[in-house]
C-alpha positions as a Python dict, from the first residue, in 0.01 Angstrom:
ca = {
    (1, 'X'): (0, 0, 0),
    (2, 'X'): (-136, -284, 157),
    (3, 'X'): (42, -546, 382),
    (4, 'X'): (72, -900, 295),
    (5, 'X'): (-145, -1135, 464),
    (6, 'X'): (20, -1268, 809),
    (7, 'X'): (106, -1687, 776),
    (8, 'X'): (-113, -1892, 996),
    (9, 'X'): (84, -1984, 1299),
    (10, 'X'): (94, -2373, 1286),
    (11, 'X'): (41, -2515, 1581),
    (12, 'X'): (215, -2813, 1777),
    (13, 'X'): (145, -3173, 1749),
    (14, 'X'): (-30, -3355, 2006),
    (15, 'X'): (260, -3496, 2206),
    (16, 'X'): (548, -3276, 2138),
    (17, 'X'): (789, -3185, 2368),
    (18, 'X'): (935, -2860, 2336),
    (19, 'X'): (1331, -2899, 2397),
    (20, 'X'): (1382, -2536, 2553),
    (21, 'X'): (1110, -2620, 2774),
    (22, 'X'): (1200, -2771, 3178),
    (23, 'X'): (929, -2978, 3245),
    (24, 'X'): (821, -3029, 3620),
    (25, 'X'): (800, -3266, 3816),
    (26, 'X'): (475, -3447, 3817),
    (27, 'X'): (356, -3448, 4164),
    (28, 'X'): (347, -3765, 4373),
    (29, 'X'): (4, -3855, 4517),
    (30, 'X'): (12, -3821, 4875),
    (31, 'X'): (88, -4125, 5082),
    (32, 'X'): (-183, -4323, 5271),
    (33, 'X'): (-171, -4496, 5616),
    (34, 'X'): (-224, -4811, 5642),
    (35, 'X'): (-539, -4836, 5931),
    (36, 'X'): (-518, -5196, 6041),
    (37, 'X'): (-864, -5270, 6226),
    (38, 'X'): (-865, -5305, 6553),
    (39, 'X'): (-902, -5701, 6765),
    (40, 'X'): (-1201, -5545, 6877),
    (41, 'X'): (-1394, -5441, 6572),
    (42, 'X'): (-1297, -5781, 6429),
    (43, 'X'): (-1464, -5998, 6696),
    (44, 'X'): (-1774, -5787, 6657),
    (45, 'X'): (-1796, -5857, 6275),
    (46, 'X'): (-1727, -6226, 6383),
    (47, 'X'): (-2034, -6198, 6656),
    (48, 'X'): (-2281, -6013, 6354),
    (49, 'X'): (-2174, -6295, 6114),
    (50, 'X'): (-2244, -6572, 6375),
    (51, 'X'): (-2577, -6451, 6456),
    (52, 'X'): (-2649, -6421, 6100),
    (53, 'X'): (-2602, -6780, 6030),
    (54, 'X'): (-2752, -6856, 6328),
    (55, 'X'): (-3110, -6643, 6241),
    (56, 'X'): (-3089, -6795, 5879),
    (57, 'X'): (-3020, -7170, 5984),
    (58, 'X'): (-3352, -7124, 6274),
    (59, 'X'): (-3544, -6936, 5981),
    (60, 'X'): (-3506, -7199, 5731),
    (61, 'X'): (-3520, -7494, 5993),
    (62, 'X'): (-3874, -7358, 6079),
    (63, 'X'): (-3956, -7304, 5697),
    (64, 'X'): (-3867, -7705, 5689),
    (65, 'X'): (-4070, -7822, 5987),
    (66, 'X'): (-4396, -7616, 5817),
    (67, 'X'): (-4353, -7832, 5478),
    (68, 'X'): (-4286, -8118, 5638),
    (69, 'X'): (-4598, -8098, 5897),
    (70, 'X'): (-4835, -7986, 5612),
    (71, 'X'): (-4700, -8249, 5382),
    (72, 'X'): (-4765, -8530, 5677),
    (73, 'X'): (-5135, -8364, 5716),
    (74, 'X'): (-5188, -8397, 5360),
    (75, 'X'): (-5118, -8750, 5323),
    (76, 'X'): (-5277, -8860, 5651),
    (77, 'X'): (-5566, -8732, 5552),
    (78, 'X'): (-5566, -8878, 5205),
    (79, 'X'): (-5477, -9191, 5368),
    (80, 'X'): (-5777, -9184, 5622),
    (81, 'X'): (-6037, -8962, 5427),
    (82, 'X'): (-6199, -8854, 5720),
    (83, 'X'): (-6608, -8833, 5734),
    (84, 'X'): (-6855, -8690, 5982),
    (85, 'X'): (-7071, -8900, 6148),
    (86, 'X'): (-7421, -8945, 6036),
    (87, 'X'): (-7701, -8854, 6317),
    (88, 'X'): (-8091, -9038, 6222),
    (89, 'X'): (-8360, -9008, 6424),
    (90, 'X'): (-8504, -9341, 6411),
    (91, 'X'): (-8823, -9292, 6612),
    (92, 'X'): (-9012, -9056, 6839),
    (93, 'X'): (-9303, -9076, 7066),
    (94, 'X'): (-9473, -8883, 7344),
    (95, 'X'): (-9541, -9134, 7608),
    (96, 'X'): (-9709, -8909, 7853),
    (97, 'X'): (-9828, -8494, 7780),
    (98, 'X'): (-10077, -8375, 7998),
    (99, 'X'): (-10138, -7995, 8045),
    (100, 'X'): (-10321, -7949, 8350),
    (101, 'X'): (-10493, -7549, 8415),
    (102, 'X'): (-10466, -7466, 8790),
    (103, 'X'): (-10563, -7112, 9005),
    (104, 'X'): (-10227, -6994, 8986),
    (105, 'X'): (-10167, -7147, 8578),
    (106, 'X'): (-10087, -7428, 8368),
    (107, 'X'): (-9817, -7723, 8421),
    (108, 'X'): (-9704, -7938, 8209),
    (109, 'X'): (-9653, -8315, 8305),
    (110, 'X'): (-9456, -8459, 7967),
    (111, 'X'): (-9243, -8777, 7892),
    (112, 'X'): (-9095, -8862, 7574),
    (113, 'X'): (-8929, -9174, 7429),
    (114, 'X'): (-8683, -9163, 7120),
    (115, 'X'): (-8421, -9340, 6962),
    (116, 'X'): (-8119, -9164, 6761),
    (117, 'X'): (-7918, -9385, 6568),
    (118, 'X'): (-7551, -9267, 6491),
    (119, 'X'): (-7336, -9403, 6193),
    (120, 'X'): (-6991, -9374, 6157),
    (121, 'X'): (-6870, -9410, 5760),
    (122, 'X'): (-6477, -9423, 5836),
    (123, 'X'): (-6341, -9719, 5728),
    (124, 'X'): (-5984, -9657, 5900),
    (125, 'X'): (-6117, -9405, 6212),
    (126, 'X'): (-6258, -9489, 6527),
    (127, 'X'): (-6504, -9214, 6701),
    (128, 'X'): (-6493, -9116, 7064),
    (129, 'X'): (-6770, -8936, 7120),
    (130, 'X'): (-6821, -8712, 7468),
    (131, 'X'): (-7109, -8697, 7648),
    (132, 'X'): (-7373, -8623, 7413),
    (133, 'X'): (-7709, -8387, 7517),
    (134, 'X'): (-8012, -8423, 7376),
    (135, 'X'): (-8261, -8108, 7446),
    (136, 'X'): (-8645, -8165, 7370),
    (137, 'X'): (-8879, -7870, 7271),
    (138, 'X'): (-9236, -7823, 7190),
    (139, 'X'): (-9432, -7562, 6985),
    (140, 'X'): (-9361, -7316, 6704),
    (141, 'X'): (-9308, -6952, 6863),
    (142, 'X'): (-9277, -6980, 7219),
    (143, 'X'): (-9088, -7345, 7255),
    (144, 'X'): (-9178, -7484, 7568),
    (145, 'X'): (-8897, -7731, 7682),
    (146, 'X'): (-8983, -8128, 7753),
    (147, 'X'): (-8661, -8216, 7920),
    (148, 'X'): (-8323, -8286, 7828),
    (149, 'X'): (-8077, -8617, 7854),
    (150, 'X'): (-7706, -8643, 7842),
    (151, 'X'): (-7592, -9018, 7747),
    (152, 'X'): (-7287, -9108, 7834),
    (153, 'X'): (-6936, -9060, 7586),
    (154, 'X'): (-6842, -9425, 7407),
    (155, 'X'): (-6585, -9495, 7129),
    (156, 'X'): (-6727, -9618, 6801),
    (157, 'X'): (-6531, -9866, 6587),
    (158, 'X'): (-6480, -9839, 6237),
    (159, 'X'): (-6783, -9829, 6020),
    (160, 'X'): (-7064, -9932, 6282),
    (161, 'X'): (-7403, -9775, 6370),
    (162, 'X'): (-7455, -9702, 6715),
    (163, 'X'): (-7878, -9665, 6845),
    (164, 'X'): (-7909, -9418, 7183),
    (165, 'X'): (-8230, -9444, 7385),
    (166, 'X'): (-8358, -9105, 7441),
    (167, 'X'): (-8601, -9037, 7778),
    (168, 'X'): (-8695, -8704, 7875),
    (169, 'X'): (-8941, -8620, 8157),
    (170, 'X'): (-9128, -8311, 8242),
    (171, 'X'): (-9271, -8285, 8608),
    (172, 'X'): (-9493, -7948, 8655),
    (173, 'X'): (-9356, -7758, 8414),
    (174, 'X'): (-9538, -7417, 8452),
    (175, 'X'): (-9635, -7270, 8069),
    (176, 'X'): (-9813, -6963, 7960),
    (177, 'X'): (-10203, -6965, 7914),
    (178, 'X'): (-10184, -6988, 7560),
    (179, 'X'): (-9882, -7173, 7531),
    (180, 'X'): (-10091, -7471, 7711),
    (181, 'X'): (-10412, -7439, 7536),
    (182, 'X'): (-10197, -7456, 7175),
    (183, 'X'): (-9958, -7765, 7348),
    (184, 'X'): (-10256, -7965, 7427),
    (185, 'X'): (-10465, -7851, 7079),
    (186, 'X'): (-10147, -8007, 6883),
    (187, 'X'): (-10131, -8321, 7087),
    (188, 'X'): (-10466, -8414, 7062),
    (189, 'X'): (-10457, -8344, 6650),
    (190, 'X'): (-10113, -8511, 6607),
    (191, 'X'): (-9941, -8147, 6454),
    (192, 'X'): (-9714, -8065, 6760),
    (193, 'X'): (-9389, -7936, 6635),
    (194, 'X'): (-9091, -8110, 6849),
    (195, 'X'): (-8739, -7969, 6807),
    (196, 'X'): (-8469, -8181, 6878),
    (197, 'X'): (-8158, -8062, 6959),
    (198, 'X'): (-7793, -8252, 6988),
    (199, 'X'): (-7510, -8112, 7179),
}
């Protein structure tokens, strides 16, 4: 014969506490010392924090100065509108060009007369000018020179035009050959290229 079928054992309900059972002690978690930090540690976090404020208060003091400088730059310069000054060459002449050929070459005896007339547009700006060179050249490839002139610095007022009288002389100037022949070619036929230049 068979056996009957074993009963399921049924099992205990979450929570139940079994009265036969001692139950043990539930273990304390250790005990921790109290580490109190030391006078010495605490100054130094009071020295980091100090410097901290300090590099923030310089960083944004700078940050302040740079708007504040760029802001001032922007609205002076609104307020003024600042313009270059305007440089004319009113007139030009060669007073004196003589290119003389000689045994050992040619020499150039040149003077020349000109007058540069300078504007200044600012209505609210003065110009102080330094002194100003003036270089004279001659000719196309090879630019043979026919003096130079510094005048003298001056301050120009607000919205005036200034003239300069330019002299330059040449005394036996020795040129090439060729350079002579094609200096005293483009006199004579009124095509010699002069450079002017302003320093």
């Amino acid at each position: 014969m068979a056996e009957p079928p074993l009963k399921p054992i049924l099992q205990k309900p979450p929570g139940y506490k079994d009265p036969n059972h001692t139950a043990l002690p539930v273990p304390r978690p250790p005990v921790r010392k109290l580490i109190l930090p030391s006078p010495l540690s605490q100054k130094n976090k009071k020295r980091r924090s100090c410097c901290r404020r300090c590099c923030c208060f310089v960083c944004l003091f700078v940050l302040f100065l740079i708007v504040v400088i760029v802001a001032v730059g922007g609205v002076l310069y609104l307020w003024f509108e600042p313009k270059l000054p305007v440089f004319h060459l009113q007139s030009f002449r060669i007073s004196k060009f003589n290119v003389t050929d000689k045994s050992d070459g040619s020499y150039l005896n040149a003077k020349t007369i000109g007058r540069i007339e300078i504007k200044n547009p600012n209505s609210k700006l003065s110009l102080n000018y330094g002194d100003i060179e003036v270089e004279i050249a001659a000719g196309e490839g090879t630019r043979t020179e026919l003096g130079s002139m510094i005048a003298p610095s001056f301050i120009q007022s607000k919205e005036n035009t200034t003239s300069l009288k330019i002299e330059t002389v040449v005394s036996n100037e020795t040129v090439d050959d060729g350079a002579g022949r094609n200096l005293n070619s483009g006199n004579r036929t009124g095509e010699l290229v002069v450079n002017k230049k302003i320093n």
